[in-house]
ZALOKE-382136 format. One record per residue (C-alpha): chain; x, y, z; residue in one letter; residue number from 1. Coordinates in steps of 0.001 Angstrom, whole numbers. Layout:
N
(site "A" (X Y Z) "a" NUM) ...
//
This chain:
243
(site "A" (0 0 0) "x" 1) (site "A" (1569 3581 -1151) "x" 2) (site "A" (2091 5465 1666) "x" 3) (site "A" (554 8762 2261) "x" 4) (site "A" (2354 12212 2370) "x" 5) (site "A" (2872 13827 5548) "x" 6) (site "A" (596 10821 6733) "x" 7) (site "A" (1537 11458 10533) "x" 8) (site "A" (-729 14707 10326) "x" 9) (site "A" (-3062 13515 8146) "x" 10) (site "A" (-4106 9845 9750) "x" 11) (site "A" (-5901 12153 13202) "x" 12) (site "A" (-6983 14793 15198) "x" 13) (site "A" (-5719 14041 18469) "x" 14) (site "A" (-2214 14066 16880) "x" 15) (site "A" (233 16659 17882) "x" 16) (site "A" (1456 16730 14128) "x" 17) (site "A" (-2630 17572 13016) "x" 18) (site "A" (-2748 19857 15812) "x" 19) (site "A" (223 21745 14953) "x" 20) (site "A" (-581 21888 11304) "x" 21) (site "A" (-4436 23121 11829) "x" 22) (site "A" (-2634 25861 13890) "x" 23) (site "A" (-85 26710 11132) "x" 24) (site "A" (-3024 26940 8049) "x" 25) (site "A" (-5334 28888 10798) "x" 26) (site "A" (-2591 31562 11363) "x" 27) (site "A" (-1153 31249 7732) "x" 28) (site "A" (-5074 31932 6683) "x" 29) (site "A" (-5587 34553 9099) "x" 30) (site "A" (-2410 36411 7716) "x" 31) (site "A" (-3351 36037 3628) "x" 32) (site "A" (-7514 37045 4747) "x" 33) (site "A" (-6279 39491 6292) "x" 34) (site "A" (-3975 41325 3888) "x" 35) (site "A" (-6093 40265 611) "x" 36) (site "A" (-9529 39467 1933) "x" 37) (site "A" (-11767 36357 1028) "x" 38) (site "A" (-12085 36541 -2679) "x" 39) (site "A" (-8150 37464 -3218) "x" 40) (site "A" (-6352 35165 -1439) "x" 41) (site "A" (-6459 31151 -2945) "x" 42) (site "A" (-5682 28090 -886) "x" 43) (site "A" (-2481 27613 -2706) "x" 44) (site "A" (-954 30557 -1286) "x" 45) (site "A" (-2155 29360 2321) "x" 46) (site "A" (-579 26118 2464) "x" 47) (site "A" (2405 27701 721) "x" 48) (site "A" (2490 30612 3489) "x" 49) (site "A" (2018 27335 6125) "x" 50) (site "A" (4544 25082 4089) "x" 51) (site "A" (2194 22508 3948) "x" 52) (site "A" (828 20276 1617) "x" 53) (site "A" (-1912 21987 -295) "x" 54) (site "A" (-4786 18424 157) "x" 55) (site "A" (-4397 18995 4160) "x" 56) (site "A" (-6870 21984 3866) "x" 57) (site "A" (-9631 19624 2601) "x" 58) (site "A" (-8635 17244 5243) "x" 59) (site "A" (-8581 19927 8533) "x" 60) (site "A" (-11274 22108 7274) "x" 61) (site "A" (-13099 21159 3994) "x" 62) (site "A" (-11709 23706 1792) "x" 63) (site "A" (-11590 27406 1713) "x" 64) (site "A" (-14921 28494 3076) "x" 65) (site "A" (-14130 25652 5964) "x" 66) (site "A" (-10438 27633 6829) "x" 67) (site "A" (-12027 31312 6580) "x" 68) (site "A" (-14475 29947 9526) "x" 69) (site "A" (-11693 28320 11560) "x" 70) (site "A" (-10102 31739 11484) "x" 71) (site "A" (-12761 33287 12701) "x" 72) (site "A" (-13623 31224 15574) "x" 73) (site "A" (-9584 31551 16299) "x" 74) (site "A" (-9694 35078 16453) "x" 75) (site "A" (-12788 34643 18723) "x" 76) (site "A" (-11568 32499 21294) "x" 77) (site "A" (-8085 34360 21448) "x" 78) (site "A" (-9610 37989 21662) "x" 79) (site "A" (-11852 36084 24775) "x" 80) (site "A" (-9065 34825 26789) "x" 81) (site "A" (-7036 38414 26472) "x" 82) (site "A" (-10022 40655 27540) "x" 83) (site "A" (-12629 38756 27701) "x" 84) (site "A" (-12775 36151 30901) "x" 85) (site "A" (-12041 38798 33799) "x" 86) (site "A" (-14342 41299 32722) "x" 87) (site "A" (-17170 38928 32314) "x" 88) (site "A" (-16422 37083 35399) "x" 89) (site "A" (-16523 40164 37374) "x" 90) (site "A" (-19467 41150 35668) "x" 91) (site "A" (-21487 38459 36806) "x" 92) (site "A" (-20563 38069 39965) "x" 93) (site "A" (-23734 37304 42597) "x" 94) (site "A" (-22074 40250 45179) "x" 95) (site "A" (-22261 44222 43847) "x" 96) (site "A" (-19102 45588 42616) "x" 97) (site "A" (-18234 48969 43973) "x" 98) (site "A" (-17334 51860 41442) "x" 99) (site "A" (-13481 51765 41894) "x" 100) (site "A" (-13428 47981 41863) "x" 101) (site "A" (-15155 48023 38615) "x" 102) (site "A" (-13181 50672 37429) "x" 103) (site "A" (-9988 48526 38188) "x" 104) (site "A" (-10854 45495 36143) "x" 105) (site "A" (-11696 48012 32951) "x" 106) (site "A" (-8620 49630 33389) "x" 107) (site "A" (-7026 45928 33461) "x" 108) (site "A" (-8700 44617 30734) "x" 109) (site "A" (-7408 47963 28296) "x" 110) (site "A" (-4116 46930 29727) "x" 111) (site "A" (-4451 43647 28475) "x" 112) (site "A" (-6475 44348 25201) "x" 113) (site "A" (-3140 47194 24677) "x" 114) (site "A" (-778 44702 24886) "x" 115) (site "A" (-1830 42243 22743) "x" 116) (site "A" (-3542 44501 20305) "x" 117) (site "A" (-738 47265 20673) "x" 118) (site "A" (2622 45413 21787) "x" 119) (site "A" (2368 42007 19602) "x" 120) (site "A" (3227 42988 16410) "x" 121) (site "A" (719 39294 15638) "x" 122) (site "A" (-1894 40751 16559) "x" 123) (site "A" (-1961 43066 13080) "x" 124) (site "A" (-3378 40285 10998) "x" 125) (site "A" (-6233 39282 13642) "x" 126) (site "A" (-7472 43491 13336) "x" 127) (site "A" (-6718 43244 9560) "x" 128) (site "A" (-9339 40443 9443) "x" 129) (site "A" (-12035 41545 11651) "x" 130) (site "A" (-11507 45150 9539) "x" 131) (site "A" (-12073 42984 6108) "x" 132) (site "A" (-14812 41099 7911) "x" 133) (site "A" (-16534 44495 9188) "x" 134) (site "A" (-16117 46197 5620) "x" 135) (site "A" (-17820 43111 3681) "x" 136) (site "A" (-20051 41667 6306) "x" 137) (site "A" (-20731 37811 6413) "x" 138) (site "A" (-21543 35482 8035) "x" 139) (site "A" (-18313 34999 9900) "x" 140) (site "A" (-19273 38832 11509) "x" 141) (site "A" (-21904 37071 13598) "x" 142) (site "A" (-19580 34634 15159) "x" 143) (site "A" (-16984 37542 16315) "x" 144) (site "A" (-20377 39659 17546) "x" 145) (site "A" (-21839 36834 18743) "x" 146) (site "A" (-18867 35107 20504) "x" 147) (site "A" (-16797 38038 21358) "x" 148) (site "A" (-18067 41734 20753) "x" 149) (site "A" (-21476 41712 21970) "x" 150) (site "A" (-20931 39049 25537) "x" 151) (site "A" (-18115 41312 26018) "x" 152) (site "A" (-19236 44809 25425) "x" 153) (site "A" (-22248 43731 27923) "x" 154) (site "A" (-19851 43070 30482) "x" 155) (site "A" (-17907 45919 29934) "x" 156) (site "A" (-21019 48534 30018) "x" 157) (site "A" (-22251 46439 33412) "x" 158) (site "A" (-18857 47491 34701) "x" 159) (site "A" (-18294 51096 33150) "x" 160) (site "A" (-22298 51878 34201) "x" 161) (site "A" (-21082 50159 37954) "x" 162) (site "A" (-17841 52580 37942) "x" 163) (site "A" (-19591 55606 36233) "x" 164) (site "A" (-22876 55393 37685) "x" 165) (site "A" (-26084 55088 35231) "x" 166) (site "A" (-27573 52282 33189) "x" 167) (site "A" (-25329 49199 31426) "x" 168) (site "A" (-27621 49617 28295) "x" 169) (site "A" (-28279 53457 28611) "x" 170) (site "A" (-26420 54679 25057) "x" 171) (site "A" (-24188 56901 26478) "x" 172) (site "A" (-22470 53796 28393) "x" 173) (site "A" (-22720 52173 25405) "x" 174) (site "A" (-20555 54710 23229) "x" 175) (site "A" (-18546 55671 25823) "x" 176) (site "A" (-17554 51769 26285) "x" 177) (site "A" (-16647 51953 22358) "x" 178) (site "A" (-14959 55093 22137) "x" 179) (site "A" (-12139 53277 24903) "x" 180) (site "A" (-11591 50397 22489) "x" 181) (site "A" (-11813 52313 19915) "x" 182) (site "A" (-8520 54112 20873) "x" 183) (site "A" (-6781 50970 21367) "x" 184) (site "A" (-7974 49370 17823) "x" 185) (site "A" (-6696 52838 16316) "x" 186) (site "A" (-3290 52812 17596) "x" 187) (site "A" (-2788 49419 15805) "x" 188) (site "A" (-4396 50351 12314) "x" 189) (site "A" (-2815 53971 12672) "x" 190) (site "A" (702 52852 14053) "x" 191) (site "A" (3127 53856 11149) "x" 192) (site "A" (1503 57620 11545) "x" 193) (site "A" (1700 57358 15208) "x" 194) (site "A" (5052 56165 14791) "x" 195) (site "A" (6322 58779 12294) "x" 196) (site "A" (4507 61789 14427) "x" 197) (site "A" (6323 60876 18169) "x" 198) (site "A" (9829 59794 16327) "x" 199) (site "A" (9808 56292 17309) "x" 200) (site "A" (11960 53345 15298) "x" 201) (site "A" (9350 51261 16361) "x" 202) (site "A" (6935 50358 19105) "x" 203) (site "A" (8322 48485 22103) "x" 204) (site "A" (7216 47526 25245) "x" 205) (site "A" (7853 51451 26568) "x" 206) (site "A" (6119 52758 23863) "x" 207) (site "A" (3045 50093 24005) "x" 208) (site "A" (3448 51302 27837) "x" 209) (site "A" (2933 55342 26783) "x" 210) (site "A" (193 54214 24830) "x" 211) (site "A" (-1584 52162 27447) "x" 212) (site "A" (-847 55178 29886) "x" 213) (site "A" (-2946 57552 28376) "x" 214) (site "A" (-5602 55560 27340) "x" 215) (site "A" (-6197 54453 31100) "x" 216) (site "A" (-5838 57931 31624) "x" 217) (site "A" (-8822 58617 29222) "x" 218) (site "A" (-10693 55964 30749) "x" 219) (site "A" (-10255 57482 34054) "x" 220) (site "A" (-11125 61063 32770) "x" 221) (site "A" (-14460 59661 31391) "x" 222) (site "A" (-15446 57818 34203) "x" 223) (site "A" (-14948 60317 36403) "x" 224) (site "A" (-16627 63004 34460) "x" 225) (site "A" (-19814 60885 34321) "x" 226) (site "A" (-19629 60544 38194) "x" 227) (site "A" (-19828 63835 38587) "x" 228) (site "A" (-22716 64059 35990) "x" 229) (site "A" (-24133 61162 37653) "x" 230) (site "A" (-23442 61358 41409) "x" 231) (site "A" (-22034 58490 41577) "x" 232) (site "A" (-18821 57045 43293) "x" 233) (site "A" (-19021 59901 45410) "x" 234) (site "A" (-19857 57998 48719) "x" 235) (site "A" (-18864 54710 50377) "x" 236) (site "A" (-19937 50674 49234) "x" 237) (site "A" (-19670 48051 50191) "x" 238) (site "A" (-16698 47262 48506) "x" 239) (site "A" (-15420 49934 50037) "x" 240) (site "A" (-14990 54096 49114) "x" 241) (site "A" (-14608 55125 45807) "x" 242) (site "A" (-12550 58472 44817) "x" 243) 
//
């Protein structure tokens, strides 16, 4: 019987060798969607960019439209474990959450949404293909809202309205929980004019830090000016005073 190519990641899914190569095609994928979108990039150049052979994208994922999924759901589950767990988790907690508590965990989770947005240079080709997805909606949109944007956006209004004062699904909570990430997301699309306009070579972890300085900073300033609008944070809870 003729052997099979590269049969060791072909013959399973509970092999390291398949696992490794689903990874490889997934980020490969994610990099070529990314830069030339759906309709320009062709399989060929993904298993070239994964240097693998071109039949194990059939066999992991059923062809192209198969792949373009995978990515998604990648991109998904990554952007969940950066930002996504603590925030939720301290959202839903059964005990209240007093307004510089929930303050805290929004500043942390813009500290770690900045440095893996921000400070991994990897993290370009994951906001290159959720920018190509949001252009030319699909249905691969509705698994990053569904999975991702809208859960956590919830939890982050529950916190911001908890910090701020207000209502989670008032629209000013809303926009002002966008207008944070929002900052973050442009840093990474904007980065070679960012770049060019404060003199840096390139952005390291002290520069990811300056960014992630002042847009805690803004979060603070916005939270603080809907306290006083609000009259909240102003006296003692139970979790103890706020400022």
């Amino acid at each position: 019987m003729t052997k099979r190519p590269h049969s060791r990641v072909e013959t399973g899914t509970g092999t390291a060798g398949a696992k490794d190569t689903r990874a490889a095609l997934i980020r490969a994928a994610t990099i070529q969607f990314g830069e030339h979108g759906f309709a320009g990039t062709s399989i060929r150049s993904i298993a070239a960019e994964a240097k693998v052979n071109l039949a194990l994208i059939s066999y992991h994922f059923g062809g192209k439209d198969g792949l373009y999924e995978a990515c998604a759901l990648n991109i998904a589950d990554t952007l969940r474990q950066v930002v996504g767990t603590g925030l939720t988790a301290a959202a839903e907690q059964g005990k209240p959450i007093g307004p510089d508590e929930a303050l805290a965990v929004l500043e942390n989770a813009i500290r770690s949404l900045v440095g893996f947005i921000v400070a991994n240079s990897q993290s370009r080709h994951f906001v290159m293909f959720v920018v190509r997805e949001l252009s030319h909606p699909g249905r691969n949109l509705e698994i990053i809202f569904s999975q991702v944007f809208e859960p956590v956006h919830r939890a982050a209004c529950r916190l911001y309205a908890s910090a701020a004062g207000g209502d989670a699904e008032d629209p000013s909570v809303k926009l002002a929980v966008f207008s944070v990430v929002g900052q973050v997301i442009y840093f990474r699309l904007a980065m070679p004019i960012v770049q060019r306009r404060m003199g840096w070579a390139e952005t390291s972890s002290g520069e990811a830090g300056e960014i992630e300085a002042q847009i805690v900073t803004n979060l603070r300033d916005c939270v603080h000016a809907a306290r006083r609008r609000n009259g909240a944070g102003m006296t003692p809870t139970r979790n103890g005073p706020a400022s």
